[in-house]
N, C-alpha and C positions, 0 to 999 in steps of 0.2 A: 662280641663274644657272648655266647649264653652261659646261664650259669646254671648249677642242677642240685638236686636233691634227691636227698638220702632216704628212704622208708623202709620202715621194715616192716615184713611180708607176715600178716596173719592170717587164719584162718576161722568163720564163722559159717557153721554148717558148708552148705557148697559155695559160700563166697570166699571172694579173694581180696582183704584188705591189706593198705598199706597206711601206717600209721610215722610223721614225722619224726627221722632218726634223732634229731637235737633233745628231742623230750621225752625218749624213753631211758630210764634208769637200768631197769633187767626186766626178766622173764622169768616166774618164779611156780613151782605147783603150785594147782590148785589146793584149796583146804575150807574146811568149813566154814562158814559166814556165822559171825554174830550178828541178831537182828541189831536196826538202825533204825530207834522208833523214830518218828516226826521226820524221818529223809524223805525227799521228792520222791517219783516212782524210780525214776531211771536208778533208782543207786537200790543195788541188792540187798547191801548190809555192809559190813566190814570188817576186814581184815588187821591184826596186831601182826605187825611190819618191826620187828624189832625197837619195840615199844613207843610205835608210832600210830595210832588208829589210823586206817587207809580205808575210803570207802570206796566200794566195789560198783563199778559202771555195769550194768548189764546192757550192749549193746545190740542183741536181738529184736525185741519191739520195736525200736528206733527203726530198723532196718528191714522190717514187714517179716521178722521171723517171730515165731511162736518163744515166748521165754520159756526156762526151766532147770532143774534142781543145778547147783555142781554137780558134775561126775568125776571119775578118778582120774581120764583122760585129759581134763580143762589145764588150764595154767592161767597165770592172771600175768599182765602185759601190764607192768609199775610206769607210772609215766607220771611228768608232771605238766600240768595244765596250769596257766597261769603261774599263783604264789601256792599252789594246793598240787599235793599229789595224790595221785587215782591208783585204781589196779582196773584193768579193764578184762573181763571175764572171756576167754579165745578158747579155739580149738586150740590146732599147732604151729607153730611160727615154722616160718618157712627159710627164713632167709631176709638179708637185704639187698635191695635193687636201688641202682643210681639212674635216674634218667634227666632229661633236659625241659625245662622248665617247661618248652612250647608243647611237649608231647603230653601233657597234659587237658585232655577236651572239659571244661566245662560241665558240671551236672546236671545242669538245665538241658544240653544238646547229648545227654545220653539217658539220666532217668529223673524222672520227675518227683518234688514230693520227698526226696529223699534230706532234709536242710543239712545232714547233719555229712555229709558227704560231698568234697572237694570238687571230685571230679574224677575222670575214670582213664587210665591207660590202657594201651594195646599193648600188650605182649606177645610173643611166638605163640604162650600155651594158654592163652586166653586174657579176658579182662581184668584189670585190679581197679576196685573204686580205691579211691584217694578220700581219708575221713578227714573231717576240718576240725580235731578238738576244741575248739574256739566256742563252739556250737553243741559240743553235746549236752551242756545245761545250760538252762535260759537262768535272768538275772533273779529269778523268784526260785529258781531252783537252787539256785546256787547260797539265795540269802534263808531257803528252808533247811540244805544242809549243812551252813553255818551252826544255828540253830541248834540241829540234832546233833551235829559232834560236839559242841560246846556243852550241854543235857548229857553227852554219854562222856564225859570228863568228868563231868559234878557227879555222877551216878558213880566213878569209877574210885573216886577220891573218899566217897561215901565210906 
């Protein structure tokens, strides 16, 4: 018997991601970013989450799009990765889709160069790449944004 999983369905300019349902908390508007001095690139800034500092993934570069400002349209996709929670910068969510684990192709056998990307389904109305949160910060990134939240804690206590 296969087993399946759960994504829920975002949107990044004309792409179509799906992001593991187990480790998304909500979907919240967009809002302005505080800078996030000494963060990696990938992280935008961050967000006060109900008195939580949450730094903001900008997934665009990673993904061969061009970054750019918030707009009024965006929403942040709260998930947690690992012991850390994110907000990850989307269009619109879409929805959640269950599919079976084999319908799943490989990234390597659909696009290349992409690390940060699972793998890609078929659907009726086109492809969803599958993201691997696992992957969207490396171990130097992740101990940079240690780092910069811990600095924007002492800054904040100041």
């Amino acid at each position: 018997m296969s087993t399946g999983t759960s994504l829920l369905v975002f949107s990044l300019e004309a792409l179509r991601l799906g992001f593991p349902l187990e480790a998304v908390e909500r979907v919240v508007t967009a809002c302005e970013l505080t800078p996030l001095p000494g963060a990696p690139g990938p992280v935008a800034g961050a967000i006060n989450l109900h008195g939580d500092l949450v730094p903001v993934l900008e997934l665009r570069p990673r993904l061969g799009l061009a970054a750019r400002e918030v707009c009024q349209f965006d929403h942040f996709l709260v998930v947690r990765i690992g012991e850390r929670r994110f907000a990850l910068l989307i269009g619109d969510t879409e929805g959640v889709v269950e599919f079976p684990t084999e319908a799943l192709v490989p990234s390597g056998e659909v696009v290349e160069g992409l690390a940060h990307i699972r793998g890609a389904i078929r659907l009726p109305d086109g492809l969803l790449l599958v993201t691997d949160p696992d992957r969207f910060l490396d171990l130097d990134e992740m101990r940079a944004l240690a780092r910069a939240l811990a600095a924007a804690a002492v800054d904040s206590n100041a």
